[in-house]
C-alpha positions in Angstrom: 5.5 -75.1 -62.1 8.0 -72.7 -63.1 9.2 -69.7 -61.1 7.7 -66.1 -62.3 10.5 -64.2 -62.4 10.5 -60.7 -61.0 10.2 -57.8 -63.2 11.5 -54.3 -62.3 8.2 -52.8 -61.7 7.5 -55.4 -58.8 11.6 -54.7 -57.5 10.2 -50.9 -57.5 7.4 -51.3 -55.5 8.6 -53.2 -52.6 11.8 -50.4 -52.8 8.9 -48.1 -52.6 7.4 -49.7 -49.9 10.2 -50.1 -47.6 11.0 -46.3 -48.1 7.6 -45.5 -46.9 7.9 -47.9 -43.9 10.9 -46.4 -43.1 9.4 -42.5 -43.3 6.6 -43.4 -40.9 8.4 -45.2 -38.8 10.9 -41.9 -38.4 8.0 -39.5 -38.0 6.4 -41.9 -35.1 9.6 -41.6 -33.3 9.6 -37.7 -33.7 6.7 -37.5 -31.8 7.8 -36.7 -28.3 6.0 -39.1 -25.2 3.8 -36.4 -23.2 4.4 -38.4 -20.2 7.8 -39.0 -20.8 8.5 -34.6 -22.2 7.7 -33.8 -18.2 10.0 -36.0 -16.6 13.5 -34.5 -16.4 16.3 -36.9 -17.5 19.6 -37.7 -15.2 21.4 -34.6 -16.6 18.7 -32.2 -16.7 17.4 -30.1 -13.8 14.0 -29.3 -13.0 12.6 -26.1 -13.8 11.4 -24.4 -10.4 9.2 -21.3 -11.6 8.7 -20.2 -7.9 12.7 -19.0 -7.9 11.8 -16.8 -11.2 9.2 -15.2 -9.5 11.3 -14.5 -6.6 14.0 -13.1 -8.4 11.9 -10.4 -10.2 10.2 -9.8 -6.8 13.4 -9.1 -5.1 14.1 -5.5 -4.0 17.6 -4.7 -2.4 17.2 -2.4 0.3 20.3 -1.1 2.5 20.5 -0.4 5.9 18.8 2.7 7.4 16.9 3.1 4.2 13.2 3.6 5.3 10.2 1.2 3.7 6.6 1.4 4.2 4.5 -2.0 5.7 1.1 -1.4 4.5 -0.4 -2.6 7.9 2.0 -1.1 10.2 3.2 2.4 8.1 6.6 3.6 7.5 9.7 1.8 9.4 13.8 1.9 8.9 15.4 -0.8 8.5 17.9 -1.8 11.3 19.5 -4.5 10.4 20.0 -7.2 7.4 20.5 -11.1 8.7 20.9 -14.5 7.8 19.2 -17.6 9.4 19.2 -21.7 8.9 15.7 -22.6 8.2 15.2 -26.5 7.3 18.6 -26.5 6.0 17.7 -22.9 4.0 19.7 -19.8 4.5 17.2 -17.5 4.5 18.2 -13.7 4.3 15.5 -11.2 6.1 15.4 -7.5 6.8 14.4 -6.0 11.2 12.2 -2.9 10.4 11.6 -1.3 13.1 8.4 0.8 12.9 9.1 3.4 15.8 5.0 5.0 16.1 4.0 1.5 17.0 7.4 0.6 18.9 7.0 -2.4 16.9 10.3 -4.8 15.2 9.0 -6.7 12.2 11.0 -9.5 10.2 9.9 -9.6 6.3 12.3 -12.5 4.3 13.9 -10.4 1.1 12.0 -13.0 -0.8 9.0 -12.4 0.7 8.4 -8.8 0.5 6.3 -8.0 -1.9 4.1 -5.9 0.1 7.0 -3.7 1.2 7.7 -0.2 -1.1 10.1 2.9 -0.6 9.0 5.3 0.4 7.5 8.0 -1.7 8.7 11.2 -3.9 8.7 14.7 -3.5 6.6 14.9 -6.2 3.9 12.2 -4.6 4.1 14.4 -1.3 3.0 17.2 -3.1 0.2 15.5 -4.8 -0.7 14.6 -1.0 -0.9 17.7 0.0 -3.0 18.9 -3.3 -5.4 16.3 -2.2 -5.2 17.4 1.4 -6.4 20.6 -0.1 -9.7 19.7 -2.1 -13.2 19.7 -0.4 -13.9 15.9 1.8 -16.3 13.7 -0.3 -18.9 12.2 2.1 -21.0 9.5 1.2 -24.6 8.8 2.6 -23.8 5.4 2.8 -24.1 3.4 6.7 -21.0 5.0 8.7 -20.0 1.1 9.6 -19.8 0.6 5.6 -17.4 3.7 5.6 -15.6 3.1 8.3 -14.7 -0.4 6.6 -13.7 1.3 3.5 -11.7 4.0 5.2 -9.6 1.1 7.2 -8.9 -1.2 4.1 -7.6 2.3 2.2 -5.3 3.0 5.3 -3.9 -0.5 5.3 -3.8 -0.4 1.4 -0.2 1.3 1.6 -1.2 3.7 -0.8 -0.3 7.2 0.0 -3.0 9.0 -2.6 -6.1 6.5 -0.3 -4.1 7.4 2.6 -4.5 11.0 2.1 -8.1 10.8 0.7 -8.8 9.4 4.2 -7.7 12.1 6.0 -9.0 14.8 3.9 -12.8 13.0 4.3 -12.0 12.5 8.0 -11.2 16.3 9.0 -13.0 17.2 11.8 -11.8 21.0 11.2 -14.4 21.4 8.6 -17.8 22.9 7.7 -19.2 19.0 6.6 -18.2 17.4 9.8 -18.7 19.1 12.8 -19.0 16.7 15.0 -16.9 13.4 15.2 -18.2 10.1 16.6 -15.0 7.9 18.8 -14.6 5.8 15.6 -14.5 8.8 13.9 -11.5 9.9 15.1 -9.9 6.9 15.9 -9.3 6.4 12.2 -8.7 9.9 11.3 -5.3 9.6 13.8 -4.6 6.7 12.4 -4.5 8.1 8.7 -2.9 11.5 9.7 0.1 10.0 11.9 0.5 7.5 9.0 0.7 10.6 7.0 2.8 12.3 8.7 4.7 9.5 9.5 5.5 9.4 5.8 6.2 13.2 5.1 8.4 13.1 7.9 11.0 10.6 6.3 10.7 11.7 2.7 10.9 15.7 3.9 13.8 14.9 6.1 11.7 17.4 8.4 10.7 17.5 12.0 7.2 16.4 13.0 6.4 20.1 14.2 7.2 21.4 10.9 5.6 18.5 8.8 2.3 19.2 11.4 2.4 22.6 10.3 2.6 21.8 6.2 -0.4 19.2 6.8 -2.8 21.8 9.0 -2.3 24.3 6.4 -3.4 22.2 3.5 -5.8 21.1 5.6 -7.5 24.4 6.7 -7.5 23.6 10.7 -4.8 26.4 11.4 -7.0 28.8 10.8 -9.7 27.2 13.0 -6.9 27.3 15.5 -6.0 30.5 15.1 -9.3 31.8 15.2 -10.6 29.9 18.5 -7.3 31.6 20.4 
């Protein structure tokens, strides 16, 4: 039988065709491999988000500039060193926190929980809060005396100072102090004053002094003499 012969209509579709193979298969190889997106290729490095975070972490503190440990209050730092850990050069700060006698080593890239040490203008707001009447809750005193420990290791000056404002044993409210009473009054009023020592640039009589006073116990002094 003889040959149909091909017509340009029939040379157009299979021209249409092949362009349409040729779109799909240019779209199927834009489509990137999930599995293959995550793995890095020889000349690519892999993205390690821990350094980022590091990096906005880091403060740069000098030496003899004072810093405050939440758990163990204000120290100065002594020195700045290097050591090999696992093949790591890791750079740390020695703070040493002279109330407790204590040396601490905090890693520069681990110290989130260090700050400086506050402003003039926070150490006024202390002593404003110093100043305002204790708030005393009827709550159990072992509740309280939880709350009160978790503010003093908070590293916040503002809980710091509500602490020992609630705590005063120099005042109408609390007349009498139980031992764990007092134990974390001291605790909250050296950390204090550990504090308005190194911002004032003062000495501890004088910084006593500025904290009584807010406080209302030199006149209790004064007027038991």
């Amino acid at each position: 039988m003889p040959k149909k012969k091909k017509t340009k209509k029939t040379k157009k579709i299979k021209v249409l065709k092949k362009v349409k193979i040729k779109n799909k298969l240019k779209s199927v190889s834009k489509i990137p491999d999930k599995k293959k997106s995550n793995i890095p290729g020889p000349d690519e490095k892999p993205e390690i988000k821990k350094i980022k975070k590091q990096a906005t972490e880091k403060k740069i503190y000098n030496l003899k500039d004072f810093v405050v440990y939440p758990k163990h209050g204000v120290g100065k730092i002594i020195a700045i060193e290097k050591a090999n850990v696992g093949e790591i050069d890791i750079q740390f700060y020695k703070i040493l926190v002279e109330k407790e006698k204590l040396t601490l080593t905090v890693p520069i890239n681990q110290q989130s929980k260090l700050r400086p040490i506050s402003s003039i203008n926070q150490i006024n707001k202390c002593i404003s809060i110093l100043k305002t009447k204790p708030k005393i809750k009827r709550t159990m005193w072992s509740r309280r005396a939880q709350e009160y420990d978790q503010k003093i290791n908070s590293g916040k000056i503002y809980e710091l100072a509500e602490v020992v404002k609630d705590l005063n044993k120099n005042t109408d409210i609390i007349a009498d102090q139980s031992y764990s009473e007092r134990q974390l009054f001291e605790k909250a009023y050296e950390r204090l004053k550990s504090e308005f020592e190194a911002v004032l640039n003062t000495s501890p009589e004088e910084v006593q002094k500025k904290m009584d006073k807010a406080l209302g116990r030199t006149k209790i002094l004064e007027e038991a003499v």
